[in-house]
PyMOL commands that place a pseudoatom at each C-alpha (Angstrom):
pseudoatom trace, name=CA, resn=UNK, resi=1, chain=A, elem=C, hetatm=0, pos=[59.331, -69.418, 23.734]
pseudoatom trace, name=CA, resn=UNK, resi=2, chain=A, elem=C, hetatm=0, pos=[60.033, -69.371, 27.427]
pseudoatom trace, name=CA, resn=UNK, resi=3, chain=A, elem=C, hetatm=0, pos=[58.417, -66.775, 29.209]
pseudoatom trace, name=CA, resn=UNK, resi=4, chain=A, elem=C, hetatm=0, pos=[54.851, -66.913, 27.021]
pseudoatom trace, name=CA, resn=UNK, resi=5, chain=A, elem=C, hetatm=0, pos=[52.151, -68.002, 28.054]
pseudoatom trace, name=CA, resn=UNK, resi=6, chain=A, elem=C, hetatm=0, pos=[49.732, -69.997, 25.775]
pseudoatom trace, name=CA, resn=UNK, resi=7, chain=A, elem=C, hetatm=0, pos=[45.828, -69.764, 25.920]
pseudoatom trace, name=CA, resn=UNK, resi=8, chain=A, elem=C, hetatm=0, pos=[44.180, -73.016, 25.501]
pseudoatom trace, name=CA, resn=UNK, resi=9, chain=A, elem=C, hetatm=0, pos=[41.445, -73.065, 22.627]
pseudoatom trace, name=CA, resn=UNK, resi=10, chain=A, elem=C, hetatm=0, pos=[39.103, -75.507, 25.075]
pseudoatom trace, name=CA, resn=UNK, resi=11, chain=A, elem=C, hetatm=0, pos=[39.318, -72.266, 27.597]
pseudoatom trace, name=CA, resn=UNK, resi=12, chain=A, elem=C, hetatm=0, pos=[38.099, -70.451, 24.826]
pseudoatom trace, name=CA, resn=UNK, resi=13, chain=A, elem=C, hetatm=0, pos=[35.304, -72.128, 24.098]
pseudoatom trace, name=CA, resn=UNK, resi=14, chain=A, elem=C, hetatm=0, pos=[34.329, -72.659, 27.627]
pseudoatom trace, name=CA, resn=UNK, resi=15, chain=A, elem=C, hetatm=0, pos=[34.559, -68.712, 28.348]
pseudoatom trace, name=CA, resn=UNK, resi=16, chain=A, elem=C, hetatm=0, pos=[32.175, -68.392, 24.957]
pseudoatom trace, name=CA, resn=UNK, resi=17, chain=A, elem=C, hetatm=0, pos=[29.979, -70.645, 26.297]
pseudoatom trace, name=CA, resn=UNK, resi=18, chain=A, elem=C, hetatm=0, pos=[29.951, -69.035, 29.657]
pseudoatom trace, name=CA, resn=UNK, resi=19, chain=A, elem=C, hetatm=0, pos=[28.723, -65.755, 27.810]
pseudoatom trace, name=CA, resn=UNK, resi=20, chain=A, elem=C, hetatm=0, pos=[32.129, -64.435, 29.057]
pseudoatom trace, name=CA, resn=UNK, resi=21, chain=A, elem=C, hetatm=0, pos=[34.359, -61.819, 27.456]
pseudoatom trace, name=CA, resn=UNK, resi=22, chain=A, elem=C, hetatm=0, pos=[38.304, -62.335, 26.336]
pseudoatom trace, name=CA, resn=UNK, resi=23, chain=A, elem=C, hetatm=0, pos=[40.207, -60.498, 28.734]
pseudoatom trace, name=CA, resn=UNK, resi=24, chain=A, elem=C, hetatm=0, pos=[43.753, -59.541, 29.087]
pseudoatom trace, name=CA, resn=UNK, resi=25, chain=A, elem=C, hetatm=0, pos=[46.395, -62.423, 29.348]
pseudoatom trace, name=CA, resn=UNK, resi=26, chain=A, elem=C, hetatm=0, pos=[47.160, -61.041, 32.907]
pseudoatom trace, name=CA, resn=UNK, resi=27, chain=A, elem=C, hetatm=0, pos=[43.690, -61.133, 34.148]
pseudoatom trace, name=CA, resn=UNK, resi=28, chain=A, elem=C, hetatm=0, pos=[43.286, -64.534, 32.973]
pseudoatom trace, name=CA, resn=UNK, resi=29, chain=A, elem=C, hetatm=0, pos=[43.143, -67.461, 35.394]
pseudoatom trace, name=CA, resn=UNK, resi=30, chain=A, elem=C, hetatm=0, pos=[46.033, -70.029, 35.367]
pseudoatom trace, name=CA, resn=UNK, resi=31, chain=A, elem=C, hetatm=0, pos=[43.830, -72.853, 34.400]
pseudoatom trace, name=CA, resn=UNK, resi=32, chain=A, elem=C, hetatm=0, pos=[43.404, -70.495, 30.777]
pseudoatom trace, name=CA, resn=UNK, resi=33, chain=A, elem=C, hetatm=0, pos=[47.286, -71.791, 29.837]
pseudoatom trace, name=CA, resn=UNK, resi=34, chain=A, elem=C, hetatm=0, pos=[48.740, -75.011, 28.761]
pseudoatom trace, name=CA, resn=UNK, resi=35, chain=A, elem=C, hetatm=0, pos=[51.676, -76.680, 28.075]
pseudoatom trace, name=CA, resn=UNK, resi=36, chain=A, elem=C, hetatm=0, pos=[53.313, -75.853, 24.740]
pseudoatom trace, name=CA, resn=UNK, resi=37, chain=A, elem=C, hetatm=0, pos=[55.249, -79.252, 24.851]
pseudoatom trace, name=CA, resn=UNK, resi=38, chain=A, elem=C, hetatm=0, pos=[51.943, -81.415, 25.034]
pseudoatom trace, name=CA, resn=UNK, resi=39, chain=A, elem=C, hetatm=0, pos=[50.291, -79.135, 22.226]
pseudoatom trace, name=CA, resn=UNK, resi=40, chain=A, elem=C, hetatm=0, pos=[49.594, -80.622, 19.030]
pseudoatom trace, name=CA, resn=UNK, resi=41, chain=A, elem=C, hetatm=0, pos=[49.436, -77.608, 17.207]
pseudoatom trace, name=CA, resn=UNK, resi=42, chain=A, elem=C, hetatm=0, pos=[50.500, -73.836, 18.108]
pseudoatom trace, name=CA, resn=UNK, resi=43, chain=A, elem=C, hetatm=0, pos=[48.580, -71.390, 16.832]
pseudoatom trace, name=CA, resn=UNK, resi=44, chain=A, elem=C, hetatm=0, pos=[49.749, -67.319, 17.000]
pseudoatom trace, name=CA, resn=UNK, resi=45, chain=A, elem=C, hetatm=0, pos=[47.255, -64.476, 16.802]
pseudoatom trace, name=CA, resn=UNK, resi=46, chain=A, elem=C, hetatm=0, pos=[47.989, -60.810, 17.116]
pseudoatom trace, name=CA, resn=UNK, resi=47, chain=A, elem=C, hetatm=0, pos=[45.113, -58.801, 17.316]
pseudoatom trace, name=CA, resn=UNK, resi=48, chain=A, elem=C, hetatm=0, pos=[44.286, -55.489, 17.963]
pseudoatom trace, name=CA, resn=UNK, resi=49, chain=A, elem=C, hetatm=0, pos=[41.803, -54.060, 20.689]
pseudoatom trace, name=CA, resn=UNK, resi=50, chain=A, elem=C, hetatm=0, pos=[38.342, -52.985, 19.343]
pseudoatom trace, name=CA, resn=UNK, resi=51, chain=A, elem=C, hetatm=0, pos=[37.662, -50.610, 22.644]
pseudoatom trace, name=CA, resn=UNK, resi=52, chain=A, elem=C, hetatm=0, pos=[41.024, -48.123, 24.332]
pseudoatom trace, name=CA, resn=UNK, resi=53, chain=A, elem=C, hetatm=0, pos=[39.632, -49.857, 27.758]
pseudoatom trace, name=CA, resn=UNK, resi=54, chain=A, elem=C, hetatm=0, pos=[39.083, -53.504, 26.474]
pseudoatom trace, name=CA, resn=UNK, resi=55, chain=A, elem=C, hetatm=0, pos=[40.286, -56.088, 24.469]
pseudoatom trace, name=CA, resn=UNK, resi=56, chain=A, elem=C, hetatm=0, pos=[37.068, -56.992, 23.341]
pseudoatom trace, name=CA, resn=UNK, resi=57, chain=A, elem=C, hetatm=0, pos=[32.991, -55.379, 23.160]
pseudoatom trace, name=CA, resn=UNK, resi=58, chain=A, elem=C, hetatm=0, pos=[29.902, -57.350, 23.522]
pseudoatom trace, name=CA, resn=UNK, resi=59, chain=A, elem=C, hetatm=0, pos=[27.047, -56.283, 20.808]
pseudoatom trace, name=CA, resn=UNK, resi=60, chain=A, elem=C, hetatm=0, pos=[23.244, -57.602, 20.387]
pseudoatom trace, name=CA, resn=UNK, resi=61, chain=A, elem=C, hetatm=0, pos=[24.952, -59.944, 17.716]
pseudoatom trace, name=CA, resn=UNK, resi=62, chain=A, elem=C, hetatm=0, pos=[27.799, -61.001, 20.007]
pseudoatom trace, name=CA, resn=UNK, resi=63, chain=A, elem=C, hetatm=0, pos=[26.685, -61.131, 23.336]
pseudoatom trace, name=CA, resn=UNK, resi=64, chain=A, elem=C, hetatm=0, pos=[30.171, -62.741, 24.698]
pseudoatom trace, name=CA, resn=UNK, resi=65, chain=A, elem=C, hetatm=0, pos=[32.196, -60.194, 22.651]
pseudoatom trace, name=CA, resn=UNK, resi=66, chain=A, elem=C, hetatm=0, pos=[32.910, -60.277, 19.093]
pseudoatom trace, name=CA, resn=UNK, resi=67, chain=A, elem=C, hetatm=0, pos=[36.476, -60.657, 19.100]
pseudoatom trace, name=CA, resn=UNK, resi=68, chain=A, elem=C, hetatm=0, pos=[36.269, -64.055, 20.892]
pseudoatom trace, name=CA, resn=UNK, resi=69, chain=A, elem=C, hetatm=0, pos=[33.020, -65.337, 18.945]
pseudoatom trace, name=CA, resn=UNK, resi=70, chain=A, elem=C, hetatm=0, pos=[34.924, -64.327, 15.648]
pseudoatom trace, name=CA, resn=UNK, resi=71, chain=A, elem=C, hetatm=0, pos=[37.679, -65.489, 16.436]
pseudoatom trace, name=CA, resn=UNK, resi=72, chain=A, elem=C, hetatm=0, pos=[36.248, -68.972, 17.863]
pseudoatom trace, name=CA, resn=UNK, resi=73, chain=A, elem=C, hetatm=0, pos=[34.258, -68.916, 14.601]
pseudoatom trace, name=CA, resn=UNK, resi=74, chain=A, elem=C, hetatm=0, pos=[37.183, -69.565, 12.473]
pseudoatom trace, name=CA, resn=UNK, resi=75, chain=A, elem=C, hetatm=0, pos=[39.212, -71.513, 14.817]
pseudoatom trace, name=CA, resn=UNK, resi=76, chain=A, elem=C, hetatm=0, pos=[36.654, -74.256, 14.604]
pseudoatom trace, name=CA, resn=UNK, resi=77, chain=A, elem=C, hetatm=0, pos=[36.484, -74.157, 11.219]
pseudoatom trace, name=CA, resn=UNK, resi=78, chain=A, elem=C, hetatm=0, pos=[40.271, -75.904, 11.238]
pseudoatom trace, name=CA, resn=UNK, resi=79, chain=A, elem=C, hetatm=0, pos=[40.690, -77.164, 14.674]
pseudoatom trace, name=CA, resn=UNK, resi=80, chain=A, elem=C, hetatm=0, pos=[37.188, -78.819, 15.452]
pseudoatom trace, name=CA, resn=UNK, resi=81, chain=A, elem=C, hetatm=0, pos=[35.491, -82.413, 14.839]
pseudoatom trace, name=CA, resn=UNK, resi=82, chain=A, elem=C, hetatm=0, pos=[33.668, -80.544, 11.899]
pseudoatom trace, name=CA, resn=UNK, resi=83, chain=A, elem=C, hetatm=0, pos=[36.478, -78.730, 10.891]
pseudoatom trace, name=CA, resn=UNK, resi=84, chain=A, elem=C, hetatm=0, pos=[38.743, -81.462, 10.514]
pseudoatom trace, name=CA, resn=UNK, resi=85, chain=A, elem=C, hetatm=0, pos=[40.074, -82.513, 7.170]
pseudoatom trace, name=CA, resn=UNK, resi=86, chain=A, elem=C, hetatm=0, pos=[39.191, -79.214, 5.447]
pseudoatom trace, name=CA, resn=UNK, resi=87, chain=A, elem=C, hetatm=0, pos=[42.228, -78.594, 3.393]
pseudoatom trace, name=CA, resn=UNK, resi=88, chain=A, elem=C, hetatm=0, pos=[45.296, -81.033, 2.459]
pseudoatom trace, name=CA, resn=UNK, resi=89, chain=A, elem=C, hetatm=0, pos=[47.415, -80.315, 5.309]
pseudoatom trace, name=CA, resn=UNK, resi=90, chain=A, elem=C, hetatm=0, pos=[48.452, -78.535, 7.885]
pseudoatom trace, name=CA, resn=UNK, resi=91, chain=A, elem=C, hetatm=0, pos=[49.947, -75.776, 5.572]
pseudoatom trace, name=CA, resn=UNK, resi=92, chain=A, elem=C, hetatm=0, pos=[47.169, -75.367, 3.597]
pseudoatom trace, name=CA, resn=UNK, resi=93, chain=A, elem=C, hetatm=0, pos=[44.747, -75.241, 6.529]
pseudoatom trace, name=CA, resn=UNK, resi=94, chain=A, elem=C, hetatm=0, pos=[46.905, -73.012, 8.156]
pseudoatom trace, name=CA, resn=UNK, resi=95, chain=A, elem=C, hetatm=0, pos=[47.496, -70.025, 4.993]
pseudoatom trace, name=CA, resn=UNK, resi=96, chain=A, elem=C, hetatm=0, pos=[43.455, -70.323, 5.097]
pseudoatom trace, name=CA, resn=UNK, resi=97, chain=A, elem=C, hetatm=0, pos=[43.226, -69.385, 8.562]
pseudoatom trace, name=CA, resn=UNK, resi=98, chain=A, elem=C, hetatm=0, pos=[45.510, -66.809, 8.722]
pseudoatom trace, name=CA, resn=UNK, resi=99, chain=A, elem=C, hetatm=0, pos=[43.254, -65.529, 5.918]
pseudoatom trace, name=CA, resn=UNK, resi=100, chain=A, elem=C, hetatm=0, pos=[40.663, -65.362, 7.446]
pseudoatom trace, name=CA, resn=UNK, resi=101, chain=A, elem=C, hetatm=0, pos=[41.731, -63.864, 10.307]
pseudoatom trace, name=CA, resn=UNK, resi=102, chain=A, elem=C, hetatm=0, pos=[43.249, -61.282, 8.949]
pseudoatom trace, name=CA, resn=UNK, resi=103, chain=A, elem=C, hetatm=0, pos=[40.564, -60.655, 6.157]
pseudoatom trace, name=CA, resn=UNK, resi=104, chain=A, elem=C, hetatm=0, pos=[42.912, -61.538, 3.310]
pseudoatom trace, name=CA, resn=UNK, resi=105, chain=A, elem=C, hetatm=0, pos=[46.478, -60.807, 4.321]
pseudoatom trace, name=CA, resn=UNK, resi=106, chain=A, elem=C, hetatm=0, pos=[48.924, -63.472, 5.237]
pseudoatom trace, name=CA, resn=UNK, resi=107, chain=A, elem=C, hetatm=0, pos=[50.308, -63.139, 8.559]
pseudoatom trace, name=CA, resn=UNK, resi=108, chain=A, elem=C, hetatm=0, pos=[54.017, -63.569, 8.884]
for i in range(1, 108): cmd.bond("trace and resi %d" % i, "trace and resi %d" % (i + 1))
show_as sticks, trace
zoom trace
């Protein structure tokens, strides 16, 4: 893993609540990455861009962008005070995830 860079979720949700778009990891501040060694879980998602210019595109619906409200959306659903506890274990909360993020295909 050396040489990636990972995004912290709380950045996420700060930048959501902002009303900010995702951007590129390179236009992201350093502040935006944490330590993979104090993580307590490591999540990976691929995703493609919705716009050839953008990573992301702000509607009426999803002011902030829909690929980071979307994706927020079902990271909370595991990895939130509300969240927590859905699902036996890790495993199982994390095959449900990837499920959902990928509308119904596993993610390897």
């Amino acid at each position: 893993l050396r040489g990636c860079k990972f995004v912290r979720l709380d950045y996420l949700r700060k930048l959501a609540a902002q009303g900010g778009p995702i951007r590129r990891c390179q236009d992201l501040p350093p502040e935006a990455f944490g330590d993979v060694t104090k993580a307590q879980y490591l999540i990976v998602i691929s995703h493609r861009w919705i716009h050839r210019y953008t990573c992301d595109v702000a509607t009426e619906e999803y002011p902030c962008g829909v690929r980071l409200r979307t994706m927020l959306e079902k990271l909370e659903l595991y990895f939130s005070i509300q969240g927590f506890g859905k699902g036996h274990n890790l495993t199982d909360r994390w095959r449900r995830l990837c499920l959902s993020l990928t509308g119904g295909r596993d993610v390897v």
